[in-house]
GUTOR-905890 format. One record per residue (C-alpha): x, y, z. Coordinates in steps of 0.05 Angstrom, whole numbers, plus 5000, padded with zeros to 4 digits. Last residue first. Example, Ala and Ser with C-alpha at 12.3 -4.5 7.8 and 13.67 -1.06 7.14 Angstrom:
// GUTOR-905890
X|Y|Z
5273|4979|5143
5246|4910|5156
This chain:
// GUTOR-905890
X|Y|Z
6612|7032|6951
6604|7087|7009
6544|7082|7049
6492|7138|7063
6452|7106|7120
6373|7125|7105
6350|7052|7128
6330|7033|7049
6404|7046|7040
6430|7118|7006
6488|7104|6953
6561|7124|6950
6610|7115|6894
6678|7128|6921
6722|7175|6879
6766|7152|6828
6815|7200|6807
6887|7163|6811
6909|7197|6882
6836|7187|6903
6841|7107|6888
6898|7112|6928
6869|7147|6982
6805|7095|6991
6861|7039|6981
6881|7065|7048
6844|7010|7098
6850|6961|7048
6920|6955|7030
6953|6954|6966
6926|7012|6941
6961|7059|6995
7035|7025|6967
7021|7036|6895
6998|7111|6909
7058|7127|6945
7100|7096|6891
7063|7139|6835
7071|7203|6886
7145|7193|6882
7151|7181|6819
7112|7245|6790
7145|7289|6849
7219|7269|6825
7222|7327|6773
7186|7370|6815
7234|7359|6878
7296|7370|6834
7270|7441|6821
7257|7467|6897
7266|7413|6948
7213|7427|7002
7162|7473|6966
7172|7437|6896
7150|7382|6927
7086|7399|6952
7076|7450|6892
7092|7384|6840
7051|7336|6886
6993|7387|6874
6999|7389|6802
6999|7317|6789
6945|7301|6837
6897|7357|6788
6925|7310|6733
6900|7251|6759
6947|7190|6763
6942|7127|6731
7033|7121|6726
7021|7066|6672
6958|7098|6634
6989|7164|6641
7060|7149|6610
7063|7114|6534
6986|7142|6517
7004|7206|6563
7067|7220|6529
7042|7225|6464
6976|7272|6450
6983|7321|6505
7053|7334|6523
7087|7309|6448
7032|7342|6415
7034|7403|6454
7109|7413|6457
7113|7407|6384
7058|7460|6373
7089|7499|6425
7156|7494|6399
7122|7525|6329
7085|7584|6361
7126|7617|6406
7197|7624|6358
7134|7630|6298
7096|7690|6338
7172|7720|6342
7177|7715|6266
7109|7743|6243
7122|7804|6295
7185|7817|6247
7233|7865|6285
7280|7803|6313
7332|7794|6355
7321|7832|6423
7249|7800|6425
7275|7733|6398
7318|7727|6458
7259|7755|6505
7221|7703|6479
7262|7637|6468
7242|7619|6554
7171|7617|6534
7157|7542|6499
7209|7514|6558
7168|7548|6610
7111|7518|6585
7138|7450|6567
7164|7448|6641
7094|7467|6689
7066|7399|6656
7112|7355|6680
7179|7373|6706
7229|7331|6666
7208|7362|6611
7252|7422|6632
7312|7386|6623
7302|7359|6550
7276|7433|6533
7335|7469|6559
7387|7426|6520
7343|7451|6465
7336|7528|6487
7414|7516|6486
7418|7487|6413
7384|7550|6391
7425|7594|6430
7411|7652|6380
7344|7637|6328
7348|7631|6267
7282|7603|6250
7324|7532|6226
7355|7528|6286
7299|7541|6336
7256|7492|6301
7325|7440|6307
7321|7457|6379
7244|7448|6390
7254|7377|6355
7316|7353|6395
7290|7373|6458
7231|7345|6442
7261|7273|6435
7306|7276|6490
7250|7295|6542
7201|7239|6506
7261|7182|6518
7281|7211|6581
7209|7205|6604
7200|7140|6582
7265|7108|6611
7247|7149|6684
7169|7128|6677
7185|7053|6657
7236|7044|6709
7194|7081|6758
7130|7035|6751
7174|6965|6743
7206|6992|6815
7137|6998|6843
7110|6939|6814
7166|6896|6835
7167|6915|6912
7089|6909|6908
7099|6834|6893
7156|6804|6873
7233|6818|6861
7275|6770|6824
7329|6736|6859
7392|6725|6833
7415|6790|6823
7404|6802|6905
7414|6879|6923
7454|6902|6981
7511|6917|6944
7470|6959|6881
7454|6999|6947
7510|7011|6976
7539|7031|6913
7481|7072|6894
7484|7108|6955
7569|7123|6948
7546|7153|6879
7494|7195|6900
7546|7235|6958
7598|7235|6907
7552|7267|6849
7509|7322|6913
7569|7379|6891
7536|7372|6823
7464|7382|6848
7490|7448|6879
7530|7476|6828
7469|7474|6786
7425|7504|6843
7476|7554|6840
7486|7571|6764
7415|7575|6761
7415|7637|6826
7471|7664|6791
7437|7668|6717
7378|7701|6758
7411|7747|6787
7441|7782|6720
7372|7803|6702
7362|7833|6764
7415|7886|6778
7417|7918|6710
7341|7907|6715
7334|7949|6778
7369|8006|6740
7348|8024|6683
7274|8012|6720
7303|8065|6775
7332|8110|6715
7275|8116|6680
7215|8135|6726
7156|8127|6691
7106|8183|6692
7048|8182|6634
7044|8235|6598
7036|8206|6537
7118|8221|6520
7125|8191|6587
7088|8128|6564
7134|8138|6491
7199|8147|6532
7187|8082|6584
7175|8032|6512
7247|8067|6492
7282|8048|6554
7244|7981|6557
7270|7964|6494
7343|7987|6509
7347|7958|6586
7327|7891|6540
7381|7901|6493
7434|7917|6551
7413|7850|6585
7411|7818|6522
7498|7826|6509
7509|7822|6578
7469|7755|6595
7505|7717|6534
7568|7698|6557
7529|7677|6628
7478|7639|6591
7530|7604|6549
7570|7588|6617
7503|7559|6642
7491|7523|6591
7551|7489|6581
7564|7473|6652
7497|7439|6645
7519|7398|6593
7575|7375|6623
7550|7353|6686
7495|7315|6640
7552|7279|6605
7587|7264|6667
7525|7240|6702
7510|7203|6648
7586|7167|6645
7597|7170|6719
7528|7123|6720
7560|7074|6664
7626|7074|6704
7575|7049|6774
7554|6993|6727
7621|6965|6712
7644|6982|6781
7575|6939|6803
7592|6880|6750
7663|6873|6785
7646|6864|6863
7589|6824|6835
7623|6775|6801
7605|6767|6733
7573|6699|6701
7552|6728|6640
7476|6718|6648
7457|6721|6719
7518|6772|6742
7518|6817|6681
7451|6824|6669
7445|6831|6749
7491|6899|6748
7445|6919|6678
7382|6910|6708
7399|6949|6762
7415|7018|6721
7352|7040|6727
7321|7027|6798
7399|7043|6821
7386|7111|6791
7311|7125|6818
7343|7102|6887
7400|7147|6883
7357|7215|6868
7321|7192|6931
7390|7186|6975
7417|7254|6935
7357|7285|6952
7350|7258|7025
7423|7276|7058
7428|7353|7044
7348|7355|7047
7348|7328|7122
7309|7393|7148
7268|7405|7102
7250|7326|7092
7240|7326|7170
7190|7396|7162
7151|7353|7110
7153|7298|7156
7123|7334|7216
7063|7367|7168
7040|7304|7140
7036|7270|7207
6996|7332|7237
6954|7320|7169
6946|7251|7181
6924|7251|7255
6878|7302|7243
6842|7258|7184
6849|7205|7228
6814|7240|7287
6757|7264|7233
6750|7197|7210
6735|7161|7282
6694|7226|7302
6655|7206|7236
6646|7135|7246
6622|7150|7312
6565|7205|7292
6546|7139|7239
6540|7092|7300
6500|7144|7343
6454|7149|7280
């Protein structure tokens, strides 16, 4: 008994231990978030775009200080393209914020007149008002964290050089070095695939419903997916209010809900986790909690790198023995415990 009241002081300290620890780094990743996002955001890049710097070196015979400005112009390119596509939609967003602001002050106008017309006191102006000031907000506050993660390019860019520099093409990686950078080369390649993929498909539904800023509610949809789970559903919702202003047909805005969510569901539930889950073995419960952790300290771009992140945290715990315990956790296995013929409850 004295041995099993030891055991228990020993776990509880660690547990302590851990959750001070816990606490201190998430206030160091507040803290250094200028410097850390475009460094992690860097490493998921260069994990990429490697294999094309050492297909160049190994099989053409390329000097490095060419093959990594041939890879670093391939980076510019995507991050041009996605620059640009994000400029896009937030300048069609912006055009458009006017026109559906003053449609949605008139549907709520007329929803406020029939309660007051049932005697039941709304005050007009104030709602007529706060939304005037609201709706506009949130296009800023987008157009913000885009500017933000664009002014963060040069800062990426000098990383992946220094990193692509420091890395040997001639020598293939081993060991847990190579699972964890085969893990988030198949996840980010995956991903994009799926992302691009329903993107496409809720864009071309939007099209053919006629629905305004279809192709943007597409663009949308590629980025959202990005954030597991929490993404598709705001993706499915975002068309509403814009079919709400557009349409009188009830039939019609059920379909703008109803057919991207039938394309976001089988593409969420039925194909990404037969090409993802089994790779990433993650519970979803683990999922969700790593995208709130993150989320917390680096807003948006921390849920769409919380997946990776926690799949290279649980590599790394699995590989040795005294944290397999919280790997295994991370991925939904919980220890199997029995009682012994001495009445010890031991974990298996």
């Amino acid at each position: 008994m004295n041995a099993n009241i030891r055991n228990e002081q020993v776990w509880l300290a660690v547990g302590s231990l851990m959750i001070m620890a816990a606490v201190t780094i998430a206030a160091a990743l507040v803290y250094t978030r200028v410097v850390m996002i475009p460094f992690v955001l860097a490493i998921f890049i260069t994990t990429v775009v490697s294999p094309v710097a050492d297909f160049q070196v190994v099989r053409w015979r390329i000097p490095k200080w060419i093959a990594i400005p041939l890879t670093l112009l391939l980076v510019l390119a995507v991050l041009a393209l996605l620059g640009v596509v994000l400029i896009m939609i937030v300048e069609m967003a912006v055009h458009a914020t006017k026109e559906y602001s003053e449609r949605v002050i008139e549907i709520v106008e007329r929803i406020v007149a029939q309660l007051n017309a049932h005697h039941i006191q709304v005050d007009q102006n104030r709602i007529s008002a706060e939304l005037e000031s609201r709706l506009p907000q949130v296009i800023t506050q987008t157009a913000g964290t885009v500017s933000e993660l664009l002014s963060s390019g040069v800062l990426i860019m000098i990383f992946v050089v220094l990193l692509l520099m420091g890395r040997n093409s001639q020598r293939h990686p081993t060991g847990i070095y190579a699972e964890i950078e085969d893990t988030i080369r198949r996840y980010l390649t995956t991903k994009t695939v799926i992302s691009a993929v329903a993107g496409l498909l809720v864009g071309l539904s939007l099209w053919m419903l006629e629905v305004r800023m279809a192709p943007l509610f597409g663009l949308l949809t590629f980025l959202l997916n990005f954030i597991p789970n929490i993404g598709s559903i705001i993706g499915t919702l975002l068309p509403i209010p814009v079919a709400l202003t557009q349409f009188d047909n009830p039939w019609t805005i059920l379909a703008v809900v109803a057919v991207p969510g039938a394309i976001q569901f089988s593409i969420g539930y039925l194909v990404e986790p037969r090409l993802i889950g089994r790779g990433l073995e993650l519970h979803p419960v683990t999922v969700l909690l790593a995208l709130a952790f993150w989320g917390l300290l680096w807003g948006i771009v921390g849920m769409v790198l919380a997946v990776p992140i926690v799949a290279m945290l649980k590599i790394v715990l699995c590989r040795f023995e005294t944290t397999r315990g919280l790997g295994n956790l991370l991925a939904g296995r919980l220890p199997a415990t029995h009682v012994s013929p001495s009445g010890q409850i031991e974990s298996t």
